[in-house]
N, C-alpha and C positions, 0 to 999 in steps of 0.2 A: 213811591215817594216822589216827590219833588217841591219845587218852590227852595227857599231860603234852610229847612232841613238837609233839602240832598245837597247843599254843597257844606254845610257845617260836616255833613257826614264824610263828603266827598274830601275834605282838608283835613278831617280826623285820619282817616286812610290812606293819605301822602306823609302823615305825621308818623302814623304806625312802622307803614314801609319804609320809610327814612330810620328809624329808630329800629327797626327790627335787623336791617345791616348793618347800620355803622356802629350800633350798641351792643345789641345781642349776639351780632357776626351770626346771623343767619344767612346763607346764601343768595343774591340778590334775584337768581331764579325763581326760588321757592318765597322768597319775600314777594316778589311780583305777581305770581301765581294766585299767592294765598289770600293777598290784597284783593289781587283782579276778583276773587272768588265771594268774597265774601261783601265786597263792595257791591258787587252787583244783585247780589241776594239783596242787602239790607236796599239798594237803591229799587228793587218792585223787579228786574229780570225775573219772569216765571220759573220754574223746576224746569219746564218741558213745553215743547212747540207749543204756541197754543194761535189758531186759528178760526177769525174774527172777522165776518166780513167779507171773504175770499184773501184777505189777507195776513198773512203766517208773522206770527212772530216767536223768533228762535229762544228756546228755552238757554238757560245759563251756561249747559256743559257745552252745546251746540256754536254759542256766540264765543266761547274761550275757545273751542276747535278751530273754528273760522280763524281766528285774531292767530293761533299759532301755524295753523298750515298757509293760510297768507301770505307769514312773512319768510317762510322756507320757499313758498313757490315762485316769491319774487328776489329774493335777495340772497338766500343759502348757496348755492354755487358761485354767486360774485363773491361773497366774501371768500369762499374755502380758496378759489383761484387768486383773489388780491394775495390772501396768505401765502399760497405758495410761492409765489412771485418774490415777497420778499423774502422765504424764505432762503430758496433760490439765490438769490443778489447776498446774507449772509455766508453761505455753506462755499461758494465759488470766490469769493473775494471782492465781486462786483463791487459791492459796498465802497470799499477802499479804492478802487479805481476810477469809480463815481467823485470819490473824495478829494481825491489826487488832482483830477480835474476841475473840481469847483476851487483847488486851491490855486491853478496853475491861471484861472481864470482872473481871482480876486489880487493874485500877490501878494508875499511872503512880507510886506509890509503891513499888514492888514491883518493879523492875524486871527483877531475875535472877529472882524468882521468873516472869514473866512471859516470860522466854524462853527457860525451863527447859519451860514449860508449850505454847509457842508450838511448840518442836522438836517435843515428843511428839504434839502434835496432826497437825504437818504429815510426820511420818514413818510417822504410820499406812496412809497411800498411798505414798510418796514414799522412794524410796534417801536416808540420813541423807547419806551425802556428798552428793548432790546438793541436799537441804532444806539442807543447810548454807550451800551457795554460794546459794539462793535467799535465805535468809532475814538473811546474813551483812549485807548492805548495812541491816536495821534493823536489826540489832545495832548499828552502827558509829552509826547514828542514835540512837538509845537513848543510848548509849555517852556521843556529845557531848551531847545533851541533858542527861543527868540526873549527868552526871559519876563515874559508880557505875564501879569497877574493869574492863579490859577485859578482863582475865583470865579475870577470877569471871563477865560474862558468858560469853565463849567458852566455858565449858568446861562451865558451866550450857545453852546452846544443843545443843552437841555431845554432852552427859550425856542432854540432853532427847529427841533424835532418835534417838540409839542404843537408849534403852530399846520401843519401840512398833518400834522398828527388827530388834528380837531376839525381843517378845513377844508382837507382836499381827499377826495377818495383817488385809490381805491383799500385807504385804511376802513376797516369796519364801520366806525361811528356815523359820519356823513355820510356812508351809503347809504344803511340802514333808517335813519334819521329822515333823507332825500325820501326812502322807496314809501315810507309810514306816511308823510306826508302828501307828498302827490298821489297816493293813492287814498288818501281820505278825502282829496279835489276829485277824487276821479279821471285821473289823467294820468299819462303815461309818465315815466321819469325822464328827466330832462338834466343828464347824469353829468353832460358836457358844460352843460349853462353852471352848475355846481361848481362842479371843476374850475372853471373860468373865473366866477366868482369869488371861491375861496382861495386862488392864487391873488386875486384883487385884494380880498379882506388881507390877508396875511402879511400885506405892505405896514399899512400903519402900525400890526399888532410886533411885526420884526424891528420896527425901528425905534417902538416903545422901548422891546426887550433889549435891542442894541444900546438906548442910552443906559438905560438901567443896570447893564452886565457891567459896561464899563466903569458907572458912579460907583458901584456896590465892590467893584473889587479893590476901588481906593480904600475903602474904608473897612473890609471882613478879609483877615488872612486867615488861608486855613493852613494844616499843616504840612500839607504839599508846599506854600510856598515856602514855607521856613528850612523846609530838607528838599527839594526839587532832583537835588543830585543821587537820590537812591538810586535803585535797580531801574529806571526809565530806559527804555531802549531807544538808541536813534531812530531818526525816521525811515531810514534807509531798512534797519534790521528789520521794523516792521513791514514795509515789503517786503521783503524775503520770505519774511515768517508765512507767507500766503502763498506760497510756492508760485506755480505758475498762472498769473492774471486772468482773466478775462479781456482781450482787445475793448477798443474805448467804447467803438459802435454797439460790440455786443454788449455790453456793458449797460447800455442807455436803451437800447431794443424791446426790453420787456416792461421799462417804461412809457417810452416815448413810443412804441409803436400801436399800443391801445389807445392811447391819444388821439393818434392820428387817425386809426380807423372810427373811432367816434365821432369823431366833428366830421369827417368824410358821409357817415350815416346822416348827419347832420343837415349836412348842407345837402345832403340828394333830397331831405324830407322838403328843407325848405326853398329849395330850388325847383322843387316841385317836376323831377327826371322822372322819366316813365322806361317802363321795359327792363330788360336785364339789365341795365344802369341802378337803375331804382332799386331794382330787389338784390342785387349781390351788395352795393354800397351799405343798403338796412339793416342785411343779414352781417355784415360783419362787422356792424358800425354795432352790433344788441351788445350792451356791457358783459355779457357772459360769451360771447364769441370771440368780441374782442379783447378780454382777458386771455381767456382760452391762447390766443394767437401769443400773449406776450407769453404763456407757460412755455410755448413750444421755444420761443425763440430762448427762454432761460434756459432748456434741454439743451439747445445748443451752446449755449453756456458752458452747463455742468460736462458736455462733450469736449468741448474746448479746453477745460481746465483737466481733463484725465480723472473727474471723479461721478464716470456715469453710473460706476456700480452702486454709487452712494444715494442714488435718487430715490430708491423705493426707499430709504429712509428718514429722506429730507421729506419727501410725502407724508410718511406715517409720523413721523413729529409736527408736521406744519397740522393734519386731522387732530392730533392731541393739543395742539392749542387753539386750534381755532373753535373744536367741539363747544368748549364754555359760552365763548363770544355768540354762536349761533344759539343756544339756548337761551341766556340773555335778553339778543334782540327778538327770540321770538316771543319772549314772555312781555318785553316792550310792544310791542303789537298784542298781545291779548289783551294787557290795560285801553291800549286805544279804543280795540272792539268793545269790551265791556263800559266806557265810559262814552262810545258813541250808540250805543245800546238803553243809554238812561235817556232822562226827561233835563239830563243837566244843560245840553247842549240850547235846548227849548227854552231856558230858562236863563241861559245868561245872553241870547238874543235879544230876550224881554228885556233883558239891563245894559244892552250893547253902548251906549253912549258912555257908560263906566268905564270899560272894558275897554272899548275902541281909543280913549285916549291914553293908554297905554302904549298900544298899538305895538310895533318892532320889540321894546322892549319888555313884554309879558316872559315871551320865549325866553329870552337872556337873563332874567331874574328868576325864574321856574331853574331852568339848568344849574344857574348858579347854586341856587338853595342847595337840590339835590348833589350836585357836584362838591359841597363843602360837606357836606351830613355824610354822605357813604362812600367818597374817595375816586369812585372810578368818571372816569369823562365817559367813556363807552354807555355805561348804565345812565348817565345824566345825559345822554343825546338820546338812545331809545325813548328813553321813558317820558321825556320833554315832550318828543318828539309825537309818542303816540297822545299825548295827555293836549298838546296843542291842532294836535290835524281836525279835530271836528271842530276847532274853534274859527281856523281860518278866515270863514265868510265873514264869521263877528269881527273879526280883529284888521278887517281888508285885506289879507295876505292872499286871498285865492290866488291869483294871476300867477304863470310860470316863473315869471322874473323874482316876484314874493316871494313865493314858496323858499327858491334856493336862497332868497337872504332870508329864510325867516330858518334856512339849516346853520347859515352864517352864524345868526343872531345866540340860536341853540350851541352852535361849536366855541364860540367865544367865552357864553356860560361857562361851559363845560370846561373849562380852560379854569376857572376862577372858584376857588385855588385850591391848588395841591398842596397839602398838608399831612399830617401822621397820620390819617387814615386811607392814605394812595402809594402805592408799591412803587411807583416813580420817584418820588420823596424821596425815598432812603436810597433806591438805585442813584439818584444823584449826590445826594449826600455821604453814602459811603465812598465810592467810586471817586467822587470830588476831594474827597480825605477832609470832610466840612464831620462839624460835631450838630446834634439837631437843635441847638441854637441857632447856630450859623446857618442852618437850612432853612428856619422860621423866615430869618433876614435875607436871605439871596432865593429859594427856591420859592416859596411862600408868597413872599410882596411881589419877586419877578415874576408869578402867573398872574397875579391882579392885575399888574400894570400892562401886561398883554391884553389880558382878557379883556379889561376897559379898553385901551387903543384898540384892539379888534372891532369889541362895538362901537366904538365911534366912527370906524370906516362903515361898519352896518349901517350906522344910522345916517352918515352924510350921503351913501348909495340911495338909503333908504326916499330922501328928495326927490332927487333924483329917475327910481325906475319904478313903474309900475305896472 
Protein backbone atom coordinates (compact mmCIF):
# COMPACT_ATOMS: atom_id res chain seq x y z
CA UNK A 1 0.00 0.00 0.00
CA UNK A 2 0.81 3.37 -0.26
CA UNK A 3 0.18 6.94 -1.61
CA UNK A 4 -2.73 8.85 0.10
CA UNK A 5 -4.39 5.25 1.51
CA UNK A 6 -1.39 4.50 3.80
CA UNK A 7 -1.65 7.43 5.56
CA UNK A 8 -5.64 7.63 6.02
CA UNK A 9 -4.60 3.94 7.29
CA UNK A 10 -1.69 5.19 8.93
CA UNK A 11 -4.11 7.99 11.20
CA UNK A 12 -6.74 5.25 11.64
CA UNK A 13 -3.99 3.35 13.56
CA UNK A 14 -2.86 6.44 15.91
CA UNK A 15 -6.69 6.73 16.27
CA UNK A 16 -7.16 3.02 17.28
CA UNK A 17 -4.00 3.17 19.61
CA UNK A 18 -5.01 6.39 21.18
CA UNK A 19 -8.41 4.94 21.96
CA UNK A 20 -7.49 1.58 22.71
CA UNK A 21 -5.66 3.05 26.12
CA UNK A 22 -7.22 5.74 27.13
CA UNK A 23 -10.85 4.25 26.44
CA UNK A 24 -10.58 0.52 26.56
CA UNK A 25 -7.60 0.89 29.28
CA UNK A 26 -5.68 -1.64 27.42
CA UNK A 27 -2.07 -1.64 28.16
CA UNK A 28 -0.20 0.95 26.17
CA UNK A 29 2.40 -2.01 25.56
CA UNK A 30 0.06 -4.37 24.09
CA UNK A 31 -1.90 -1.29 22.41
CA UNK A 32 1.59 -0.44 20.60
CA UNK A 33 2.40 -3.99 19.82
CA UNK A 34 -0.82 -4.61 18.37
CA UNK A 35 -0.99 -1.39 16.39
CA UNK A 36 2.69 -1.84 15.18
CA UNK A 37 1.34 -5.25 14.08
CA UNK A 38 -1.36 -5.03 12.22
CA UNK A 39 -0.40 -1.49 10.74
CA UNK A 40 2.30 -3.01 9.05
CA UNK A 41 0.42 -5.96 7.64
CA UNK A 42 -2.32 -3.79 6.29
CA UNK A 43 0.55 -1.06 5.18
CA UNK A 44 2.14 -4.18 2.34
CA UNK A 45 5.24 -5.44 5.23
CA UNK A 46 5.45 -9.13 3.70
CA UNK A 47 4.83 -12.31 6.39
CA UNK A 48 8.54 -13.35 5.80
CA UNK A 49 12.08 -12.20 4.37
CA UNK A 50 11.63 -11.78 1.18
CA UNK A 51 14.67 -11.35 -1.18
CA UNK A 52 14.70 -9.25 -4.39
CA UNK A 53 17.52 -8.38 -6.20
CA UNK A 54 20.38 -9.33 -3.83
CA UNK A 55 18.42 -7.29 -1.58
CA UNK A 56 16.35 -8.67 1.61
CA UNK A 57 13.50 -7.17 2.77
CA UNK A 58 12.48 -8.17 6.40
CA UNK A 59 9.40 -9.81 6.87
CA UNK A 60 6.90 -8.29 9.69
CA UNK A 61 7.82 -10.51 12.92
CA UNK A 62 11.56 -9.82 11.80
CA UNK A 63 11.04 -5.75 11.49
CA UNK A 64 8.92 -5.77 15.08
CA UNK A 65 12.19 -7.87 16.62
CA UNK A 66 14.66 -5.31 15.23
CA UNK A 67 12.35 -2.22 16.53
CA UNK A 68 12.16 -4.07 20.10
CA UNK A 69 15.89 -5.52 20.76
CA UNK A 70 17.13 -2.04 19.31
CA UNK A 71 15.85 -0.13 21.73
CA UNK A 72 17.04 -2.59 24.88
CA UNK A 73 20.44 -2.60 23.22
CA UNK A 74 20.69 0.95 23.20
CA UNK A 75 18.79 2.35 26.06
CA UNK A 76 17.69 -0.50 28.68
CA UNK A 77 20.58 -0.25 31.05
CA UNK A 78 20.57 3.65 30.95
CA UNK A 79 17.24 3.75 31.92
CA UNK A 80 17.35 0.64 34.74
CA UNK A 81 20.61 2.67 36.14
CA UNK A 82 18.88 6.54 35.82
CA UNK A 83 16.21 4.54 37.96
CA UNK A 84 18.24 3.35 40.43
CA UNK A 85 19.88 6.43 41.03
CA UNK A 86 16.80 8.00 41.86
CA UNK A 87 15.90 5.53 43.67
CA UNK A 88 18.85 5.61 45.56
CA UNK A 89 18.56 9.69 46.27
CA UNK A 90 14.66 8.58 47.72
CA UNK A 91 15.40 5.48 50.20
CA UNK A 92 18.87 7.53 51.69
CA UNK A 93 17.22 11.07 52.08
CA UNK A 94 19.37 12.66 49.53
CA UNK A 95 16.12 13.95 48.22
CA UNK A 96 15.67 16.26 51.12
CA UNK A 97 19.08 17.22 51.38
CA UNK A 98 19.22 18.14 47.84
CA UNK A 99 16.02 20.23 48.94
CA UNK A 100 17.32 21.84 51.89
CA UNK A 101 20.05 23.16 49.63
CA UNK A 102 18.00 24.60 46.74
CA UNK A 103 16.15 26.20 49.68
CA UNK A 104 19.12 27.62 51.53
CA UNK A 105 20.25 28.78 47.96
CA UNK A 106 16.76 30.51 46.91
CA UNK A 107 15.84 31.96 50.64
CA UNK A 108 13.11 31.46 52.92
CA UNK A 109 11.54 34.71 51.27
CA UNK A 110 10.94 33.13 48.15
CA UNK A 111 9.19 30.41 48.94
CA UNK A 112 7.21 28.98 45.79
CA UNK A 113 10.00 30.20 43.98
CA UNK A 114 11.98 27.68 46.18
CA UNK A 115 9.96 24.73 45.51
CA UNK A 116 9.38 25.47 42.09
CA UNK A 117 13.23 25.17 42.02
CA UNK A 118 13.40 22.24 44.61
CA UNK A 119 10.84 19.88 42.13
CA UNK A 120 13.15 20.53 39.18
CA UNK A 121 16.26 19.73 40.93
CA UNK A 122 14.90 16.58 42.53
CA UNK A 123 13.23 15.18 39.24
CA UNK A 124 16.12 15.22 37.38
CA UNK A 125 16.66 11.64 38.68
CA UNK A 126 13.62 10.99 40.32
CA UNK A 127 9.79 9.93 38.67
CA UNK A 128 7.85 13.64 39.34
CA UNK A 129 4.93 11.69 40.84
CA UNK A 130 7.06 10.12 43.16
CA UNK A 131 9.50 13.49 43.89
CA UNK A 132 6.07 14.70 44.50
CA UNK A 133 5.12 12.42 47.42
CA UNK A 134 8.84 12.86 48.55
CA UNK A 135 8.98 16.24 48.72
CA UNK A 136 5.21 17.00 49.42
CA UNK A 137 5.69 16.70 53.36
CA UNK A 138 8.17 20.30 52.97
CA UNK A 139 5.70 21.63 51.12
CA UNK A 140 3.19 21.28 53.79
CA UNK A 141 6.04 22.63 56.04
CA UNK A 142 6.88 25.61 54.03
CA UNK A 143 3.27 25.98 53.64
CA UNK A 144 2.55 26.51 57.74
CA UNK A 145 5.71 28.15 58.22
CA UNK A 146 5.55 30.94 55.94
CA UNK A 147 1.73 31.15 55.39
CA UNK A 148 2.30 31.54 51.44
CA UNK A 149 -0.95 29.92 49.47
CA UNK A 150 -1.00 26.17 49.23
CA UNK A 151 -2.14 26.06 45.97
CA UNK A 152 0.51 28.46 44.40
CA UNK A 153 2.84 26.08 46.12
CA UNK A 154 1.50 22.70 45.00
CA UNK A 155 1.37 23.45 41.66
CA UNK A 156 4.76 25.60 41.72
CA UNK A 157 6.22 21.82 43.14
CA UNK A 158 4.24 19.66 40.59
CA UNK A 159 5.22 22.66 37.54
CA UNK A 160 8.73 22.26 38.99
CA UNK A 161 9.18 18.36 38.74
CA UNK A 162 7.28 17.95 35.61
CA UNK A 163 9.65 20.22 33.62
CA UNK A 164 13.40 18.11 34.25
CA UNK A 165 10.66 15.32 34.24
CA UNK A 166 10.03 15.79 30.31
CA UNK A 167 13.49 17.54 29.53
CA UNK A 168 16.25 16.49 30.99
CA UNK A 169 17.57 12.81 31.15
CA UNK A 170 18.55 10.71 32.78
CA UNK A 171 14.44 10.40 33.57
CA UNK A 172 13.31 7.62 31.04
CA UNK A 173 11.18 9.72 28.45
CA UNK A 174 14.11 11.98 26.78
CA UNK A 175 16.40 9.24 26.83
CA UNK A 176 14.42 7.10 25.12
CA UNK A 177 12.96 9.65 22.81
CA UNK A 178 17.03 11.09 22.20
CA UNK A 179 18.14 7.18 21.60
CA UNK A 180 14.75 6.60 18.82
CA UNK A 181 15.66 9.45 17.12
CA UNK A 182 19.30 9.68 16.45
CA UNK A 183 19.26 6.58 15.71
CA UNK A 184 16.76 6.88 12.91
CA UNK A 185 19.67 9.92 11.71
CA UNK A 186 22.06 7.20 12.17
CA UNK A 187 24.09 8.78 14.43
CA UNK A 188 25.31 8.29 17.72
CA UNK A 189 23.41 9.95 20.79
CA UNK A 190 24.41 13.14 21.69
CA UNK A 191 23.02 12.56 25.36
CA UNK A 192 25.00 15.75 26.70
CA UNK A 193 23.83 18.31 23.81
CA UNK A 194 19.95 17.01 25.33
CA UNK A 195 20.88 17.67 28.62
CA UNK A 196 22.14 21.00 27.95
CA UNK A 197 19.32 21.86 25.89
CA UNK A 198 16.51 20.70 28.07
CA UNK A 199 18.01 22.76 31.14
CA UNK A 200 17.87 25.77 28.34
CA UNK A 201 14.18 24.76 27.28
CA UNK A 202 12.96 24.43 31.04
CA UNK A 203 13.85 28.31 31.67
CA UNK A 204 10.92 29.72 29.83
CA UNK A 205 8.61 26.60 30.56
CA UNK A 206 9.54 27.40 34.84
CA UNK A 207 8.74 30.92 34.55
CA UNK A 208 5.40 30.33 32.68
CA UNK A 209 4.57 27.87 35.54
CA UNK A 210 6.17 30.37 38.11
CA UNK A 211 3.67 33.13 37.08
CA UNK A 212 0.80 30.85 36.77
CA UNK A 213 1.31 29.00 40.34
CA UNK A 214 1.38 32.26 41.83
CA UNK A 215 -1.93 33.95 39.83
CA UNK A 216 -3.92 30.57 40.45
CA UNK A 217 -3.42 30.43 44.14
CA UNK A 218 -4.97 33.96 44.35
CA UNK A 219 -7.79 32.86 43.02
CA UNK A 220 -8.38 28.49 43.98
CA UNK A 221 -8.34 27.70 47.73
CA UNK A 222 -8.03 24.31 48.46
CA UNK A 223 -8.72 22.72 51.73
CA UNK A 224 -5.20 22.77 53.14
CA UNK A 225 -5.48 26.32 53.04
CA UNK A 226 -8.68 26.74 55.07
CA UNK A 227 -7.21 24.16 57.97
CA UNK A 228 -3.29 24.41 57.34
CA UNK A 229 -2.93 23.86 61.09
CA UNK A 230 -3.56 19.93 61.21
CA UNK A 231 -1.15 17.25 61.82
CA UNK A 232 1.66 19.23 59.51
CA UNK A 233 5.08 18.55 60.96
CA UNK A 234 7.71 21.30 61.24
CA UNK A 235 10.44 21.53 59.07
CA UNK A 236 12.75 20.63 61.52
CA UNK A 237 10.65 17.24 62.41
CA UNK A 238 10.82 16.44 59.06
CA UNK A 239 14.47 16.23 59.09
CA UNK A 240 14.69 14.19 61.73
CA UNK A 241 12.11 11.92 60.36
CA UNK A 242 15.19 10.85 57.72
CA UNK A 243 17.48 9.90 60.35
CA UNK A 244 20.76 10.21 59.52
CA UNK A 245 21.52 12.56 56.00
CA UNK A 246 23.48 12.13 53.39
CA UNK A 247 26.50 14.90 53.46
CA UNK A 248 25.68 17.68 50.64
CA UNK A 249 28.59 16.36 48.16
CA UNK A 250 27.41 13.02 48.32
CA UNK A 251 24.15 14.12 47.90
CA UNK A 252 24.78 15.88 44.38
CA UNK A 253 27.45 13.02 43.30
CA UNK A 254 25.14 10.64 41.73
CA UNK A 255 24.05 13.61 39.80
CA UNK A 256 26.39 15.83 39.12
CA UNK A 257 29.11 13.32 38.60
CA UNK A 258 27.50 11.56 35.32
CA UNK A 259 27.43 15.12 34.20
CA UNK A 260 30.62 15.65 34.30
CA UNK A 261 31.92 12.48 33.09
CA UNK A 262 29.73 13.12 29.80
CA UNK A 263 30.70 16.38 28.69
CA UNK A 264 34.31 15.28 29.67
CA UNK A 265 33.55 12.27 26.84
CA UNK A 266 32.54 15.12 25.05
CA UNK A 267 35.01 17.40 24.71
CA UNK A 268 37.93 14.55 24.17
CA UNK A 269 35.41 13.57 21.10
CA UNK A 270 35.53 17.10 19.95
CA UNK A 271 38.87 18.16 21.05
CA UNK A 272 39.83 15.67 18.99
CA UNK A 273 42.60 13.88 22.04
CA UNK A 274 44.18 10.83 20.91
CA UNK A 275 45.73 7.78 23.05
CA UNK A 276 44.69 6.84 26.57
CA UNK A 277 43.30 10.45 26.93
CA UNK A 278 40.72 9.68 24.26
CA UNK A 279 39.76 6.23 25.10
CA UNK A 280 39.44 6.40 28.99
CA UNK A 281 37.64 10.16 28.72
CA UNK A 282 34.96 7.95 25.96
CA UNK A 283 34.84 5.07 27.92
CA UNK A 284 33.51 6.77 30.76
CA UNK A 285 32.01 9.71 29.35
CA UNK A 286 29.10 6.34 27.38
CA UNK A 287 25.78 7.25 29.26
CA UNK A 288 25.84 3.69 30.71
CA UNK A 289 29.35 4.00 32.26
CA UNK A 290 28.72 7.06 33.44
CA UNK A 291 25.55 6.38 35.12
CA UNK A 292 27.09 3.31 36.26
CA UNK A 293 29.62 5.58 38.25
CA UNK A 294 26.82 7.84 39.66
CA UNK A 295 25.17 4.10 41.16
CA UNK A 296 28.47 3.54 42.84
CA UNK A 297 28.76 6.74 44.28
CA UNK A 298 24.78 6.38 45.51
CA UNK A 299 26.19 2.95 47.38
CA UNK A 300 28.15 5.27 48.94
CA UNK A 301 25.35 6.98 49.96
CA UNK A 302 23.19 4.18 51.23
CA UNK A 303 26.87 3.28 53.21
CA UNK A 304 26.93 6.54 54.57
CA UNK A 305 23.45 6.76 55.75
CA UNK A 306 23.72 2.92 57.68
CA UNK A 307 21.19 1.50 55.25
CA UNK A 308 23.46 -0.83 53.13
CA UNK A 309 21.61 -3.88 54.05
CA UNK A 310 18.55 -2.28 52.37
CA UNK A 311 20.20 -1.91 48.84
CA UNK A 312 19.41 -5.35 47.37
CA UNK A 313 15.91 -4.08 47.99
CA UNK A 314 16.05 -0.51 46.71
CA UNK A 315 17.28 -2.64 43.52
CA UNK A 316 14.70 -5.17 43.41
CA UNK A 317 11.93 -2.30 43.58
CA UNK A 318 13.71 0.25 41.33
CA UNK A 319 13.64 -3.54 38.49
CA UNK A 320 9.84 -3.61 39.43
CA UNK A 321 9.19 -0.10 38.32
CA UNK A 322 11.29 0.47 35.92
CA UNK A 323 10.31 -3.17 34.10
CA UNK A 324 6.88 -1.37 32.52
CA UNK A 325 8.88 1.77 31.34
CA UNK A 326 11.34 -0.49 29.36
CA UNK A 327 8.65 -2.35 27.67
CA UNK A 328 6.83 0.64 26.84
CA UNK A 329 9.83 2.39 25.22
CA UNK A 330 10.58 -0.72 23.41
CA UNK A 331 7.16 -1.17 21.94
CA UNK A 332 7.81 2.76 20.99
CA UNK A 333 10.60 1.70 18.84
CA UNK A 334 8.77 -1.26 17.29
CA UNK A 335 6.13 1.53 15.89
CA UNK A 336 9.21 3.52 14.58
CA UNK A 337 10.59 0.32 12.87
CA UNK A 338 7.42 -0.79 11.41
CA UNK A 339 6.41 2.77 10.24
CA UNK A 340 9.98 3.16 8.88
CA UNK A 341 9.52 -0.17 7.04
CA UNK A 342 6.45 1.22 4.94
CA UNK A 343 6.28 3.34 1.72
CA UNK A 344 4.91 6.27 4.08
CA UNK A 345 8.13 7.84 4.69
CA UNK A 346 8.50 7.80 0.58
CA UNK A 347 5.44 9.52 0.44
CA UNK A 348 5.28 12.19 2.57
CA UNK A 349 8.80 13.26 0.92
CA UNK A 350 6.73 13.46 -2.24
CA UNK A 351 4.49 16.15 -0.14
CA UNK A 352 7.43 17.57 1.98
CA UNK A 353 6.63 21.25 1.25
CA UNK A 354 3.35 20.39 3.36
CA UNK A 355 5.03 18.89 5.93
CA UNK A 356 8.15 21.11 6.05
CA UNK A 357 6.17 24.17 6.97
CA UNK A 358 5.19 22.77 10.08
CA UNK A 359 8.48 22.10 10.63
CA UNK A 360 9.56 22.10 14.96
CA UNK A 361 6.19 22.09 15.54
CA UNK A 362 4.75 18.66 13.99
CA UNK A 363 6.60 16.89 17.00
CA UNK A 364 4.98 19.01 19.64
CA UNK A 365 1.46 18.73 18.24
CA UNK A 366 1.84 14.73 17.54
CA UNK A 367 2.94 14.42 21.58
CA UNK A 368 0.41 16.79 22.60
CA UNK A 369 -2.43 14.72 20.96
CA UNK A 370 -1.12 11.55 22.35
CA UNK A 371 -0.35 12.96 25.69
CA UNK A 372 -4.00 14.29 26.24
CA UNK A 373 -5.87 10.78 24.68
CA UNK A 374 -3.86 8.32 27.03
CA UNK A 375 -2.29 10.22 30.00
CA UNK A 376 1.23 9.26 30.24
CA UNK A 377 4.22 11.81 28.89
CA UNK A 378 6.55 8.65 28.83
CA UNK A 379 4.20 6.73 26.21
CA UNK A 380 3.76 10.40 24.31
CA UNK A 381 7.67 10.84 24.09
CA UNK A 382 8.42 7.16 22.88
CA UNK A 383 5.79 6.85 20.48
CA UNK A 384 6.20 10.78 19.09
CA UNK A 385 9.34 9.84 19.08
CA UNK A 386 9.54 6.66 17.10
CA UNK A 387 6.59 7.94 14.82
CA UNK A 388 8.76 11.35 13.91
CA UNK A 389 12.52 9.81 13.53
CA UNK A 390 11.98 8.69 9.89
CA UNK A 391 10.52 11.89 9.28
CA UNK A 392 13.43 14.05 10.14
CA UNK A 393 15.16 14.77 6.71
CA UNK A 394 11.34 15.83 5.60
CA UNK A 395 10.82 18.01 8.47
CA UNK A 396 14.88 19.54 8.37
CA UNK A 397 15.55 18.24 11.86
CA UNK A 398 18.42 15.80 10.77
CA UNK A 399 21.38 17.80 12.23
CA UNK A 400 22.51 16.86 15.91
CA UNK A 401 21.54 20.28 17.26
CA UNK A 402 17.78 19.46 15.72
CA UNK A 403 17.37 16.34 16.72
CA UNK A 404 17.83 17.33 20.51
CA UNK A 405 15.29 20.18 20.06
CA UNK A 406 13.19 18.20 18.01
CA UNK A 407 13.35 15.78 21.83
CA UNK A 408 12.69 19.45 23.37
CA UNK A 409 9.73 20.05 21.03
CA UNK A 410 8.41 16.18 21.82
CA UNK A 411 8.98 16.84 25.95
CA UNK A 412 7.02 20.03 25.85
CA UNK A 413 4.05 17.87 24.06
CA UNK A 414 4.34 15.59 26.40
CA UNK A 415 3.86 18.08 29.07
CA UNK A 416 0.39 19.21 27.52
CA UNK A 417 -1.78 18.32 29.67
CA UNK A 418 -2.34 16.27 32.53
CA UNK A 419 -5.70 15.53 33.16
CA UNK A 420 -7.88 12.51 34.71
CA UNK A 421 -6.43 10.09 32.66
CA UNK A 422 -2.49 10.72 34.14
CA UNK A 423 -1.61 9.21 37.66
CA UNK A 424 0.08 12.49 38.34
CA UNK A 425 -3.22 14.46 38.31
CA UNK A 426 -4.57 12.90 41.22
CA UNK A 427 -1.07 12.47 42.98
CA UNK A 428 -1.18 16.13 42.90
CA UNK A 429 -4.42 16.81 43.64
CA UNK A 430 -4.88 14.53 46.51
CA UNK A 431 -1.72 15.15 48.04
CA UNK A 432 -2.51 19.09 47.40
CA UNK A 433 -5.88 18.54 49.43
CA UNK A 434 -7.44 20.11 45.77
CA UNK A 435 -11.05 18.43 44.78
CA UNK A 436 -10.80 17.48 40.75
CA UNK A 437 -12.33 20.66 39.88
CA UNK A 438 -9.66 22.47 41.41
CA UNK A 439 -7.22 20.26 39.60
CA UNK A 440 -8.84 20.99 36.19
CA UNK A 441 -7.95 24.81 37.22
CA UNK A 442 -4.38 24.59 38.70
CA UNK A 443 -2.87 21.17 37.49
CA UNK A 444 -4.71 21.03 33.93
CA UNK A 445 -4.21 24.79 32.59
CA UNK A 446 -0.65 24.92 34.73
CA UNK A 447 0.66 22.04 32.16
CA UNK A 448 -0.61 23.95 29.05
CA UNK A 449 0.87 27.09 30.08
CA UNK A 450 4.33 25.25 30.49
CA UNK A 451 4.00 23.14 27.84
CA UNK A 452 3.31 26.20 25.40
CA UNK A 453 6.20 28.42 27.21
CA UNK A 454 8.53 25.22 26.66
CA UNK A 455 7.80 25.34 23.04
CA UNK A 456 8.10 28.78 22.61
CA UNK A 457 11.85 28.45 24.06
CA UNK A 458 11.88 25.44 21.24
CA UNK A 459 10.95 27.47 18.69
CA UNK A 460 12.99 30.85 19.40
CA UNK A 461 16.13 28.17 19.74
CA UNK A 462 14.73 26.76 16.84
CA UNK A 463 16.03 30.30 14.83
CA UNK A 464 18.56 30.28 16.03
CA UNK A 465 20.58 26.42 15.77
CA UNK A 466 20.83 24.34 13.07
Amino acid sequence: MTGFPLIIVFVIAIIVMILAISKLKIHPFLSIMVVSLVFGLVAGIPLNNVTKDGTTTLGIANVIGAGFSGTFTNIGIVIILGALVGTILEATGAAFRLADMVIKLVGPKRPVLAMQLMGWVVSIPVFCDSGFVILDPIRKALVKKTRVSSVAMTVALSLGLYASHVFIPPTPGPIAAANTLYEGAGQSVNLLLVMGLGALVSIPALIGAYIFAAAVGKSVKSQEDVDIEGATKSYEEIKASYGKLPGGFISLAPIIVPIVLMALGSIAAMAKWTGAALAIFSFLGTPIIALAVGVLFGVLQIAQTGKLNKFYDITNETLKVVGPILFITAAGGVLGRVIASTDIVNFIKTNADYLAAVGIFFPFLLSAILKTAQGSSTVALTTTAGIVAPLLGVLGLESPARIALTVMAIGAGAMTVSHANDSYFWVVTNFGGMTPEQGYKTQTLGTLVEGLCGMLGVFILSLFIR
